[in-house]
Each structure stands twice: as C-alpha cells, then as structure tokens.
N, C-alpha and C positions, 0 to 999 in steps of 0.2 A: 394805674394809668393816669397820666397827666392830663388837664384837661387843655385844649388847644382855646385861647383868646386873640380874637383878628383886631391887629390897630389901625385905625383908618378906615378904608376901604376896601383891606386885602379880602376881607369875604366876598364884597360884591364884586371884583376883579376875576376871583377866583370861581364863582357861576358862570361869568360870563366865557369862561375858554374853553375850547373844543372839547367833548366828550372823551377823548383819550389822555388829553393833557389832566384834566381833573381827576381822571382817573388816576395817573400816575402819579401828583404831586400828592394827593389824599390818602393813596398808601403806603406812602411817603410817609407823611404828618405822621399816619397813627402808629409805625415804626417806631418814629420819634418820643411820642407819647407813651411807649413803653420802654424806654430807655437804650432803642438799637439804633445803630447809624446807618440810615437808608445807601444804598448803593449809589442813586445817584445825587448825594450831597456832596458840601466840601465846606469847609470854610471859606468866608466872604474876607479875603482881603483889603486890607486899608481900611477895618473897622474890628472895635473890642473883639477880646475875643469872647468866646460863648454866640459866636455869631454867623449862621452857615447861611447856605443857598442851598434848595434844590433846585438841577436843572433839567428842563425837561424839551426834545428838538421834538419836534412832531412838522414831519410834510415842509419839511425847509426851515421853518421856524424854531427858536429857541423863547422857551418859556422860560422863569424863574420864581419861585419862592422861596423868600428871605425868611429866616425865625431867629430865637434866640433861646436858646437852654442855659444861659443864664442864672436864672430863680428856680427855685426847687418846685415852687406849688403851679406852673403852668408851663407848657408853651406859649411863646408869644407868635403870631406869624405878624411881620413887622412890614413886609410888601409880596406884590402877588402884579407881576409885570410881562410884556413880549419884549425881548430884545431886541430892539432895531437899530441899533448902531451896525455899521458895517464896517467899523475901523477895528479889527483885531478880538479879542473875546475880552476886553476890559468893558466893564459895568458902565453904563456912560453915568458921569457925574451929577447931573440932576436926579438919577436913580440913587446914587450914594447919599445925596447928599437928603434927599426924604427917608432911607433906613435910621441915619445920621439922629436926625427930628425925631423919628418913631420911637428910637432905642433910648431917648431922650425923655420921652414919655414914660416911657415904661419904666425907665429907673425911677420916675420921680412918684407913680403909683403905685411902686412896691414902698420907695422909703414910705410914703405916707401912709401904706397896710401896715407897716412896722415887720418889712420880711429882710431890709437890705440892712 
C-alpha cells in the first residue's frame, strides 16, 4: 500500500469538509493507495498526465480531490477544494493553476530523493 503525502494545505482542507465528503474522498485515497481506480475519479484535464480528481457532490455542492500516481513510492494529494464556479463543470483556473505549483513541487522532491 502506498503511503498518501498532502502538498500544501490539502490535509487541512480535507478535515475541514463535511463528514460525508471526507468520508468519500478517503475511501477514495485508500483505493488509490492500493493500486484501484476509485469509481468516482477521472483524470484532471489540461494537466500531466498521472493526474486525477476525485469528485465528490454532497447536498448541492461539489467537492474535489486532486492527486497524482505519478511516482511509485507515494500518493501525492496535490489539492483538496469546493467547487464554486458556476460556469459549466470546468475547474476554475486559480484551481488549475495551484495543482500546476503543487505538481511542480513534487516533481522537484522526487528529483532531489533521486526517484524521477
């Protein structure tokens, strides 16, 4: 089982949301962690690939959690968000564009583990 590392904030993002949303994004993850594709993932469009979203709608709302399966020795969760845009189901760009940063990070602390 892979072990899940939060970049950023996504841990504290990811306490802070409703009790059924964590529930679902965390049984999610630990899916992930053991090499299955959660039902409700997909790949994150307009970025590398090895780069998904879980989504999760609870009570109107849409959650998400970004990660990357990327590198072998972890999950990354790379952001942990509520959707509020209300123009169509595209990620709004300030979202994209802090996966963008994170996944940026994480490549540059894997090269320097000596994994990439």
């Amino acid at each position: 089982m892979r072990p899940l590392r939060f970049i950023g904030d996504s841990l504290k993002v990811l306490r802070e949301l409703p009790e059924g949303v964590k529930d679902e994004i965390g049984f999610a993850l630990e899916r992930v962690q053991r090499g299955k594709m959660p039902e409700n993932a997909k790949p994150l469009k307009g970025i590398a690939p090895g780069v998904l979203e879980i989504v999760s709608d609870f009570r109107g709302d849409t959650f998400r959690a970004v990660y990357t399966v990327r590198f072998p020795k972890a999950v990354y969760v790379l952001h942990v968000f509520q959707k509020k845009s209300k123009r169509g189901i595209a990620t709004p760009k300030h979202e994209m564009e802090l996966v963008e940063r994170r996944l940026a990070q994480v490549v540059e602390l894997e090269k320097r583990a000596g994994r990439t």
